[in-house]
LOPARO-345671 format. One record per residue (C-alpha): x, y, z. Coordinates in Angstrom, 2 decimals. Example, Ala and Ser with C-alpha at 12.3 -4.5 7.8 and 13.67 -1.06 7.14 Angstrom:
<rs>
+---------+---------+---------+
:      c1 :      c2 :      c3 :
+---------+---------+---------+
:   12.30 :   -4.50 :    7.80 :
:   13.67 :   -1.06 :    7.14 :
+---------+---------+---------+
</rs>
This chain:
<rs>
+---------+---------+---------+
:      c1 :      c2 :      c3 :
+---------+---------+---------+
:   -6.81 :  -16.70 :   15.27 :
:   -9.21 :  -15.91 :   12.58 :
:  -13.21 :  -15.63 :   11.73 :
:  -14.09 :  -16.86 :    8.73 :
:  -16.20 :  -14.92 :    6.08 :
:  -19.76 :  -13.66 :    6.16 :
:  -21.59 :  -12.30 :    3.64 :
:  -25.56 :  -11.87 :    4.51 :
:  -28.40 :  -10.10 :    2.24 :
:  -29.53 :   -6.75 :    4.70 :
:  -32.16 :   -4.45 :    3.54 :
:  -31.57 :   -5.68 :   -0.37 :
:  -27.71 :   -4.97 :    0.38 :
:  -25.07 :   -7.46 :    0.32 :
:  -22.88 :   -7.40 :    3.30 :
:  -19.04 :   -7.83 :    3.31 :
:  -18.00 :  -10.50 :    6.07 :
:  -16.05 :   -9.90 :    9.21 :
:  -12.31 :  -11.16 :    8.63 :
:  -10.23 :  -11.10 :   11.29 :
:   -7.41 :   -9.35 :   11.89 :
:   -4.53 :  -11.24 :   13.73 :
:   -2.12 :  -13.86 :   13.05 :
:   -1.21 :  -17.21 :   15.24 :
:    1.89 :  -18.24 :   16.45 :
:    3.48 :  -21.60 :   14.87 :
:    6.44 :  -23.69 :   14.18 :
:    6.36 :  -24.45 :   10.77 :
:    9.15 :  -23.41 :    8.30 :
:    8.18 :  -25.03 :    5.17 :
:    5.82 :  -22.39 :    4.02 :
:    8.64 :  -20.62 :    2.98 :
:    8.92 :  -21.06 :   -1.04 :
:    9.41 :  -19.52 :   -4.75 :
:    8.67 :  -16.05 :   -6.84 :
:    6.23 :  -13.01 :   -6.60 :
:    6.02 :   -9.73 :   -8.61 :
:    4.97 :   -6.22 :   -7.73 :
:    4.12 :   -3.69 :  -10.21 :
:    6.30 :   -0.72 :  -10.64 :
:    6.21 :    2.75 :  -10.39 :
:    7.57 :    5.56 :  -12.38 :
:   10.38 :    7.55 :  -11.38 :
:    9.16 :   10.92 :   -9.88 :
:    9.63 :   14.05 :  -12.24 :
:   12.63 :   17.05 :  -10.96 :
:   11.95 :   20.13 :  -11.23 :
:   14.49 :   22.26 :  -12.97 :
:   15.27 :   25.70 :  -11.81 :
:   14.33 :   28.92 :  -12.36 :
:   16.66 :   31.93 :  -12.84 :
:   16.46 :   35.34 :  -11.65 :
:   17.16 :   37.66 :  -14.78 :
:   19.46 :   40.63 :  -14.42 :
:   17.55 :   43.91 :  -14.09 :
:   20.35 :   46.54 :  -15.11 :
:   22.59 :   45.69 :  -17.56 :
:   24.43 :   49.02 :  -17.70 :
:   26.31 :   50.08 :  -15.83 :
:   28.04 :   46.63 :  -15.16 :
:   27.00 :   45.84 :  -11.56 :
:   29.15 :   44.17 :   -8.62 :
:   29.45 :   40.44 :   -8.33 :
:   26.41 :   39.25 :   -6.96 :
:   27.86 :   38.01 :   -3.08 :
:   27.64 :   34.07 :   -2.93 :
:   24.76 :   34.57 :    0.27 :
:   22.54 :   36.94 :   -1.68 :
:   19.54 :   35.06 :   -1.52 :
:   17.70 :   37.23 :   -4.40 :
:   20.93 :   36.07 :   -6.95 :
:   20.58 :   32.46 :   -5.76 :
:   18.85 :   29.71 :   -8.61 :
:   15.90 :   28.56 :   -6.88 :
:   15.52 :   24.96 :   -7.53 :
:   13.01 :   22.60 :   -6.04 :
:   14.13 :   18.80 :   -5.45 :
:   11.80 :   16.17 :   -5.36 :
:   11.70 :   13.44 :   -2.39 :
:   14.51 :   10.44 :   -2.69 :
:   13.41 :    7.70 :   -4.07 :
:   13.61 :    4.38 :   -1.89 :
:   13.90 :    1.68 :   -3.86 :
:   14.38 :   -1.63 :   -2.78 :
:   18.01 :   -3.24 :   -3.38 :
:   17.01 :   -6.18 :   -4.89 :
:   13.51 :   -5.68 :   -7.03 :
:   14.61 :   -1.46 :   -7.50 :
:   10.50 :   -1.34 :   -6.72 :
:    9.68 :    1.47 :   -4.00 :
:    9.95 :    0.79 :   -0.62 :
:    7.19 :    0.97 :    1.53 :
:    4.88 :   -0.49 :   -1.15 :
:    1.91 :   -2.76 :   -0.77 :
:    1.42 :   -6.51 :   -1.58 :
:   -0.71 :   -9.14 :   -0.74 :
:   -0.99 :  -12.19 :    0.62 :
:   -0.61 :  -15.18 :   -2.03 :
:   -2.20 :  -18.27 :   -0.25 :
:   -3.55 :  -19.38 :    2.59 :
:   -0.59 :  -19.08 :    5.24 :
:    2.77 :  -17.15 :    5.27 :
:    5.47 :  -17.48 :    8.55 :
:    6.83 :  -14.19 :    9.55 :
:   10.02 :  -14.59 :   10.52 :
:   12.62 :  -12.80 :   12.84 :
:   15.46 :  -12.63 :   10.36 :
:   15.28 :  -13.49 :    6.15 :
:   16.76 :  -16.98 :    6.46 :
:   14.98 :  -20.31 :    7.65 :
:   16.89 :  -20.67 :   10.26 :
:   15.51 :  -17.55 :   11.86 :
:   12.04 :  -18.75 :   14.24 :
:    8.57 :  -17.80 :   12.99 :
:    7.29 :  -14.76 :   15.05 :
:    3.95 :  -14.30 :   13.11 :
:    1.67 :  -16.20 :   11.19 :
:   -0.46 :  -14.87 :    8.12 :
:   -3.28 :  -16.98 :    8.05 :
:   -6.23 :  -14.75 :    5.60 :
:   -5.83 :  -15.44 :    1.50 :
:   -5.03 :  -11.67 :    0.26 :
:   -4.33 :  -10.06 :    3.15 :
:   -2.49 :   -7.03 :    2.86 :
:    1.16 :   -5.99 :    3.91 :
:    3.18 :   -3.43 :    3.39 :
:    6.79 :   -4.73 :    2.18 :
:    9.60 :   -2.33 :    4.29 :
:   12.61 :   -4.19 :    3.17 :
:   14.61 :   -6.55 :    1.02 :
:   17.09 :   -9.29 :    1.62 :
:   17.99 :  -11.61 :   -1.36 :
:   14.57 :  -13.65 :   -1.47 :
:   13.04 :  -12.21 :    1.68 :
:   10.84 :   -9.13 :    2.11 :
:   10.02 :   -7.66 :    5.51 :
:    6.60 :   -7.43 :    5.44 :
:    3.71 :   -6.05 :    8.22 :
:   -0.07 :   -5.77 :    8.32 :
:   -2.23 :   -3.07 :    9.35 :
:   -1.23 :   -2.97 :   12.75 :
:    2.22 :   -3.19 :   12.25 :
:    3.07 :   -7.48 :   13.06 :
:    4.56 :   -9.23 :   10.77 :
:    8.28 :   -9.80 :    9.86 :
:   10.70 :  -11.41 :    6.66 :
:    8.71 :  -13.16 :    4.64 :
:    9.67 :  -15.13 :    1.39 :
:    8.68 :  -13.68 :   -1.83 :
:    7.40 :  -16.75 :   -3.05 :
:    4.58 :  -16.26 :   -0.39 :
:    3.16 :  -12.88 :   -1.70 :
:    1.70 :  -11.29 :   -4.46 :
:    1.40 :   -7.99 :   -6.68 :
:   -2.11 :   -8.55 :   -6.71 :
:   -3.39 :   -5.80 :   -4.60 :
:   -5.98 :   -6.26 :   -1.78 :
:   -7.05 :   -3.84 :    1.22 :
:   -8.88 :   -4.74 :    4.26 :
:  -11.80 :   -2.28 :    5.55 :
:  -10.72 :   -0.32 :    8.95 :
:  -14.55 :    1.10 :    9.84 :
:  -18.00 :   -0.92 :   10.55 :
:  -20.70 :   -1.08 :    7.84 :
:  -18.92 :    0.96 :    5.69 :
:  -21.70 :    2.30 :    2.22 :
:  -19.87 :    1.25 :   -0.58 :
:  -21.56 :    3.47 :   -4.05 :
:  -21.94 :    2.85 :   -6.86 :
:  -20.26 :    5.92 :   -8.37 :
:  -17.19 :    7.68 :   -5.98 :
:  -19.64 :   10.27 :   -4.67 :
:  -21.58 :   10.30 :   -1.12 :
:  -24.65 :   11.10 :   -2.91 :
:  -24.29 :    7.85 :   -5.21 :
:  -26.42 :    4.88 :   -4.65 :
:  -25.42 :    2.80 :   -1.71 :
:  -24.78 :   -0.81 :   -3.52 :
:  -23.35 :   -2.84 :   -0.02 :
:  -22.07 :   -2.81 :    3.34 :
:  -18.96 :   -3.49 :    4.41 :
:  -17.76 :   -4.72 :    7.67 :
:  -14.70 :   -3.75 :    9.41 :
:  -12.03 :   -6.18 :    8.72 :
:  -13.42 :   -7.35 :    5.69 :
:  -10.61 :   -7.68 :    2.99 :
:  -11.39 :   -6.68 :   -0.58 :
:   -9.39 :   -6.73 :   -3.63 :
:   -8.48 :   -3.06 :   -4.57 :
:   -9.56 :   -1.72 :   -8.35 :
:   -9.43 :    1.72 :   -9.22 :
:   -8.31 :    4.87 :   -7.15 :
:   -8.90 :    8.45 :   -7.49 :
:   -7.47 :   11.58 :   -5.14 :
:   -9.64 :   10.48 :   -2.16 :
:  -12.17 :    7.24 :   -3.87 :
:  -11.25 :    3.76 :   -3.90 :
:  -13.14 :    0.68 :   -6.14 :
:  -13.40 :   -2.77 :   -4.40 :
:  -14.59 :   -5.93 :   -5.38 :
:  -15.33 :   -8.89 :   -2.79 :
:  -17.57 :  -11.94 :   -3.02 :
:  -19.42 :  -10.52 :   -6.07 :
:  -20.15 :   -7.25 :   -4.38 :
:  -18.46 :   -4.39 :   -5.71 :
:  -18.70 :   -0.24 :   -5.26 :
:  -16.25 :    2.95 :   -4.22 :
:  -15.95 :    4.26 :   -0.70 :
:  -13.68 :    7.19 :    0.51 :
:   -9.56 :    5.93 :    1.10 :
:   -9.97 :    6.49 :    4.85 :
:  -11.97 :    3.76 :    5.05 :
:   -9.76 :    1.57 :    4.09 :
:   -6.05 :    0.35 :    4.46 :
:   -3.47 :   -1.39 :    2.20 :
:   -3.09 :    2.18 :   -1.02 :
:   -1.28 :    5.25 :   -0.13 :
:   -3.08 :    8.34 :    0.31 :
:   -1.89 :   10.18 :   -2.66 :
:   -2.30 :    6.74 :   -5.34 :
:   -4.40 :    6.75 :   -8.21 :
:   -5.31 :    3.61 :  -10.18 :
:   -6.64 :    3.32 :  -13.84 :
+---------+---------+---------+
</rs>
């Protein structure tokens, strides 16, 4: 089911509409189409180790034992890297929604039924897996299911998780309040510092703080 959306002048301050979150149940499979993209990310940076120097070089000393923790390298590994098996992009990453409908379905094949139904232009999912053409795919509240890739988008969107939320003009609370946001309202996603996001939607654009929002990891920054 979904509301359509609103956007109202309110004390000089545009207002984002109400978009619904939810998606309807349906029966049709040919949604399902052709190609998508997703930017990439760089590979994450190791650390390389640091050695403990040797304190007395005369008179030679006794092999160090192989569980003498003060002998040991210490090195530092970063995370894995999860990269999808198909696209090598990272896995969970974020995508959107490319037109106006997208079938969710229980398995990445056709002939799988259609548990969920995207029905919001730029909505955004969070892709959790790859099969050949298919992505598994789910929204905010964790619906969804394998999608094609035809039917989403590297364009990135979020959608706004609190009511009448100040967007500024600058990424500071003290900053000039330049619209209102309404929970559920989704927004296409500019620039991202440590803890600010940009937004732009309908014409009315500002920052607001990342926990206001859903659809960029917590620790993303965007140029």
């Amino acid at each position: 089911m979904t509301k359509g959306t609103v956007l109202a002048a309110i004390g000089g301050m545009a207002i984002l509409g109400l978009m619904a979150w939810s998606g309807n149940r349906a029966a049709q499979a040919n949604s399902d189409g052709a190609s998508a993209s997703a930017p990439a990310e760089s590979a994450p940076t190791t650390i390389p180790p640091t050695m403990r120097p040797m304190t007395k070089p005369t008179p030679p000393a006794p092999a160090p034992s192989a569980q003498d923790p003060l002998t040991q390298s210490t090195i530092r590994l970063s995370p894995p890297d999860h990269r999808g098996p198909v696209t090598h992009l990272p896995l969970p990453r974020y995508v959107s929604l490319k037109g106006s409908k997208g079938n969710a379905r229980r398995g990445p094949s056709l002939s799988h039924r259609i548990d969920w139904v995207f029905t919001h232009p730029g909505m955004p999912l969070k892709v959790t897996a790859e099969f050949g053409h298919w992505r598994r795919v789910e929204d905010r509240d964790g619906q969804g299911g394998w999608i094609h890739y035809a039917l989403i988008s590297g364009v990135r969107h979020v959608v706004i998780t609190q009511d009448m939320v100040s967007l500024h003009a600058r990424p500071d609370e003290k900053a000039e309040v330049v619209a209102k946001a309404q929970s559920g309202a989704i927004a296409r996603l500019d620039k991202c510092n440590s803890t600010w996001c940009e937004i732009d939607a309908d014409g009315a654009a500002g920052w607001l703080p990342k926990t206001d929002i859903w659809g960029v990891d917590a620790d993303e920054a965007r140029d």
